[in-house]
C-alpha positions as CSV (number, residue, x, y, z in Angstrom):
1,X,0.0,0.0,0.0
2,X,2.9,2.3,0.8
3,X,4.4,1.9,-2.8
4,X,1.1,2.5,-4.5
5,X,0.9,5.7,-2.2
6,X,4.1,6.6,-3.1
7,X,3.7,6.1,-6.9
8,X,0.2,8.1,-7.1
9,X,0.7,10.8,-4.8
10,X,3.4,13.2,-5.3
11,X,5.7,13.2,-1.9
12,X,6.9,16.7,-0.6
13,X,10.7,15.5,0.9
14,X,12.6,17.2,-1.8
15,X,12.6,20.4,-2.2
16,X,12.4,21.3,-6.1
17,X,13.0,24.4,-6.3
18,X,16.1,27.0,-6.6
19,X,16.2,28.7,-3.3
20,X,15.4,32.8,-3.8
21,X,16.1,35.8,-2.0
22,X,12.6,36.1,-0.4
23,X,12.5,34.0,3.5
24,X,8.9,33.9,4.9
25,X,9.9,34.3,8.8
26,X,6.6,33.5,10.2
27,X,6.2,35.6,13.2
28,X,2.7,37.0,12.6
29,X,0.1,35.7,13.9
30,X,-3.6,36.6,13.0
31,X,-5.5,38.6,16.2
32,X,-9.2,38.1,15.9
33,X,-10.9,40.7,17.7
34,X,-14.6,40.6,19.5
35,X,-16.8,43.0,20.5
36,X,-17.6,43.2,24.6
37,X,-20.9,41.6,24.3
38,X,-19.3,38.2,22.8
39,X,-17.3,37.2,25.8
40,X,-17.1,33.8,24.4
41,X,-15.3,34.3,21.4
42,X,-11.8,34.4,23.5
43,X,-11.4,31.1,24.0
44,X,-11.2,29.5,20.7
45,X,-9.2,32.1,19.8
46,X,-6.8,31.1,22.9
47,X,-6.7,27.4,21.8
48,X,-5.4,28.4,18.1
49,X,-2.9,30.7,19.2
50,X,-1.1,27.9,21.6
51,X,-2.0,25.5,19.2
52,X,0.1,27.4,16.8
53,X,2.7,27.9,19.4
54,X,3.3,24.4,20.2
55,X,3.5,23.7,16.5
56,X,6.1,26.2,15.5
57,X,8.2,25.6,19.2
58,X,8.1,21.7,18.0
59,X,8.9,21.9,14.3
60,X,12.5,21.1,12.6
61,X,13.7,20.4,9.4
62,X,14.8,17.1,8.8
63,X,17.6,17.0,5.8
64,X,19.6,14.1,4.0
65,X,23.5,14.1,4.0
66,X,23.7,14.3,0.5
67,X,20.7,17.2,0.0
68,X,16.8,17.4,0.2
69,X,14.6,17.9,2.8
70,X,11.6,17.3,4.6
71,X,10.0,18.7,8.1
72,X,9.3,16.5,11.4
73,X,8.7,16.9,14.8
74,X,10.4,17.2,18.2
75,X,8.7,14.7,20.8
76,X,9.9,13.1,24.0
77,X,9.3,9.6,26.0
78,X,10.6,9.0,29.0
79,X,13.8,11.2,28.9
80,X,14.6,10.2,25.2
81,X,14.0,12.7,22.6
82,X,12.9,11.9,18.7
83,X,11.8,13.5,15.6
84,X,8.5,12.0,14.3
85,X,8.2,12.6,10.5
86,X,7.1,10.6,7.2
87,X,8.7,7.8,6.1
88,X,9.1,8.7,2.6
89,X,11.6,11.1,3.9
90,X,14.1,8.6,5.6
91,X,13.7,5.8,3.3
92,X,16.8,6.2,1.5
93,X,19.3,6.2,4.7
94,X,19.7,5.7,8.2
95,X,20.9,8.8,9.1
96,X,19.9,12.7,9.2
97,X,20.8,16.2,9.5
98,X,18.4,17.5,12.4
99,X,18.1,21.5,11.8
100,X,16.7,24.2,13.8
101,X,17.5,28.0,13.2
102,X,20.8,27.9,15.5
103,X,21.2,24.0,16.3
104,X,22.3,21.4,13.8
105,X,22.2,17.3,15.0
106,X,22.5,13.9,13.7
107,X,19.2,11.8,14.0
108,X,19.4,7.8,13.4
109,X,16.2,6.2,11.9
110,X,15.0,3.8,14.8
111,X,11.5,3.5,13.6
112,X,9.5,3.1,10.1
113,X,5.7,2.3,10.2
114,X,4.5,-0.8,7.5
115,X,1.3,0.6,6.9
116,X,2.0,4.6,7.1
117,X,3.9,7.1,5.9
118,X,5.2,7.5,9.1
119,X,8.7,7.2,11.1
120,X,10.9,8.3,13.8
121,X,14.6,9.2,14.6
122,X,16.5,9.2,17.7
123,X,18.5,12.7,18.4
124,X,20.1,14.1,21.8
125,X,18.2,16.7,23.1
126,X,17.4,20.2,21.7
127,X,17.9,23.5,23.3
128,X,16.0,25.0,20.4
129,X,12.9,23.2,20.6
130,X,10.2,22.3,23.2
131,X,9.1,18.4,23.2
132,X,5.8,17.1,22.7
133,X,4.1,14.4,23.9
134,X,2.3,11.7,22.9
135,X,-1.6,10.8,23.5
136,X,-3.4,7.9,23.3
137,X,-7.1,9.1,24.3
138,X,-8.0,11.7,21.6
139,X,-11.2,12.2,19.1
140,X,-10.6,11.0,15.5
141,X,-10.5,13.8,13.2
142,X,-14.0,14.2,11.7
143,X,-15.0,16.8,8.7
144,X,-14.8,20.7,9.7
145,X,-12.0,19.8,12.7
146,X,-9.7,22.7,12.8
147,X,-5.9,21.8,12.7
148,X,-2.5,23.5,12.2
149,X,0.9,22.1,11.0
150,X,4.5,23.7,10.9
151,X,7.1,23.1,8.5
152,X,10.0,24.0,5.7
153,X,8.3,24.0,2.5
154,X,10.7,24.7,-0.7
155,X,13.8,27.6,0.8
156,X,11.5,29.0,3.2
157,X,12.2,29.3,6.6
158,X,9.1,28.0,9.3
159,X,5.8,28.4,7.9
160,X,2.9,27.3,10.1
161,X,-0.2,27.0,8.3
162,X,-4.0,26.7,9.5
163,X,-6.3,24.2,7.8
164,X,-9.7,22.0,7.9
165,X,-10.7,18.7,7.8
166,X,-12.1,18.1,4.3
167,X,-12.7,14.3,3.7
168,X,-10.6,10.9,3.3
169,X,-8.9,9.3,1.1
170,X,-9.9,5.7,2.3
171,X,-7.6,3.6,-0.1
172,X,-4.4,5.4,0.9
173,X,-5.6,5.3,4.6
174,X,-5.3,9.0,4.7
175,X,-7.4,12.2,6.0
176,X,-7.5,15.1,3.7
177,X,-6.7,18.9,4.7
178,X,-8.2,21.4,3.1
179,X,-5.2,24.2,3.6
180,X,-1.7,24.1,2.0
181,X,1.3,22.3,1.3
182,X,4.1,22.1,-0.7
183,X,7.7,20.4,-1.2
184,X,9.8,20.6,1.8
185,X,6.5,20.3,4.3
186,X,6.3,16.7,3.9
187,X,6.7,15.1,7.3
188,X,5.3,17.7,9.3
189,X,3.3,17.2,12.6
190,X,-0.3,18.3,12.9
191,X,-2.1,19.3,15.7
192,X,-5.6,19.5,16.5
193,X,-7.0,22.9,18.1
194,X,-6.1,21.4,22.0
195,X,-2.8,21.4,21.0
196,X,-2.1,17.2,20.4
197,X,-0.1,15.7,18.0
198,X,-2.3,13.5,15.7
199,X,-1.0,13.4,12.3
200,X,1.4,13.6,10.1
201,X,1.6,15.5,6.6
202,X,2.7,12.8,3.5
203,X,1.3,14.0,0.3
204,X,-0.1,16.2,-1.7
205,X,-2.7,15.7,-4.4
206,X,-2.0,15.3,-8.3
207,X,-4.8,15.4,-11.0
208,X,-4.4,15.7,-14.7
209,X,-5.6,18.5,-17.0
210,X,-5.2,17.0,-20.3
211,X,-2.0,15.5,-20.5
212,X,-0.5,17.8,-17.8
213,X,0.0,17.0,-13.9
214,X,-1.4,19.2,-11.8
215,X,-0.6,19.7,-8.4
216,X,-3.3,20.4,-6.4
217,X,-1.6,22.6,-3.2
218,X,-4.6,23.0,-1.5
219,X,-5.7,19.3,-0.7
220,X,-3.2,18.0,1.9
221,X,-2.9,14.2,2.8
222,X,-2.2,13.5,6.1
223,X,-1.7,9.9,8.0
224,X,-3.0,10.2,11.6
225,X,-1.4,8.5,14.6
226,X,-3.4,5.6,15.7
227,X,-3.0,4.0,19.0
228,X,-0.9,0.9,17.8
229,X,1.4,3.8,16.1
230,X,2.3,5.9,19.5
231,X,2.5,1.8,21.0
232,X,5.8,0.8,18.8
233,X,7.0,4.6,18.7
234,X,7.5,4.6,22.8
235,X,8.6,1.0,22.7
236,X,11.4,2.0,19.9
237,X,12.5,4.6,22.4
């Protein structure tokens, strides 16, 4: 199923494009404002803005020794620390450049799913980043969920980016977004609007216009971690 995925879908690890002059740095954040009499607008509007937080304070880029690059994210069990990020972006060796803007490791693949695009590799820890966790008891994503994902898409620097819950795609096991995505962002973790880690970003979506390809940035495929998934990541670490 992986290899059908792979050959269908076009993967975002590699970034295809010639790095330019112009670096998306990410620091705004959109302020909704309410007026007295809606009290209860504040607190969604809380949620999204540590939701985003936790996403961008966990994000790296994950790069191969020999060039390309994907996105992942920092986690942590029981004093060990890992980057979990899709597997189509580690298949090819055992060992990674872990990058951050001023910290620069070595991750070792201890981990590939069987059944997702999913994977994880072992790195010391990270003054850089902040660690997330891992949880078992969460809702499924259903149609109209808000989440938000942070990654290194072509030679841009961390973009987070807010998106939807649009449908599934049940023969490549995967949920769809409805936000964007792009080379580079593969790998990236999502998080749901409390702030939990339950997917990772694999694909993006291809259709044809005539005898052209055409990629579709706007319909992100996503795996999401299942139970039996967070079950073999802790007992790897």
């Amino acid at each position: 199923m992986i290899r059908s995925f792979f050959n269908i879908l076009i993967l975002l690890c590699v970034t295809l494009v010639t790095p330019g002059t112009i670096h998306a740095n990410g620091n705004g954040v959109d302020v909704i404002t309410s007026k007295a009499n809606k009290p209860t607008l504040l607190q969604p509007v809380s949620l999204i803005r540590t939701n985003e937080r936790i996403s961008r304070n966990s994000a790296v880029s994950v790069q191969g020794l020999q060039g390309g690059h994907g996105s992942g994210t920092y986690i942590e069990y029981n004093g060990h620390f890992a980057i979990l990020t899709a597997r189509h972006v580690v298949d090819k060796a055992d060992m990674f450049y872990v990058v951050t803007a001023t910290e620069k490791v070595i991750g070792q693949v201890i981990w590939k799913s069987e059944t997702h695009d999913i994977a994880l590799l072992l790195v010391p820890k990270l003054d850089s980043r902040s660690s997330v966790t891992l949880s078992r008891n969460r809702e499924t994503l259903n149609i109209g969920h808000k989440v938000v994902y942070s990654g290194y898409p072509a030679s841009y620097d961390l973009i987070t980016t807010r998106a939807y819950v649009s449908g599934h795609a049940v023969r490549y096991k995967a949920t769809l977004l409805h936000g964007f995505v792009w080379f580079g962002y593969s790998g990236s973790g999502v998080f749901n609007i409390s702030g939990e880690l339950v997917g990772i970003v694999v694909a993006v979506g291809v259709e044809r216009l005539g005898d052209h390809p055409q990629v579709l940035e706007d319909m992100v495929y996503i795996h999401e971690l299942r139970p039996d998934h967070i079950s073999r990541i802790k007992h790897a670490l």
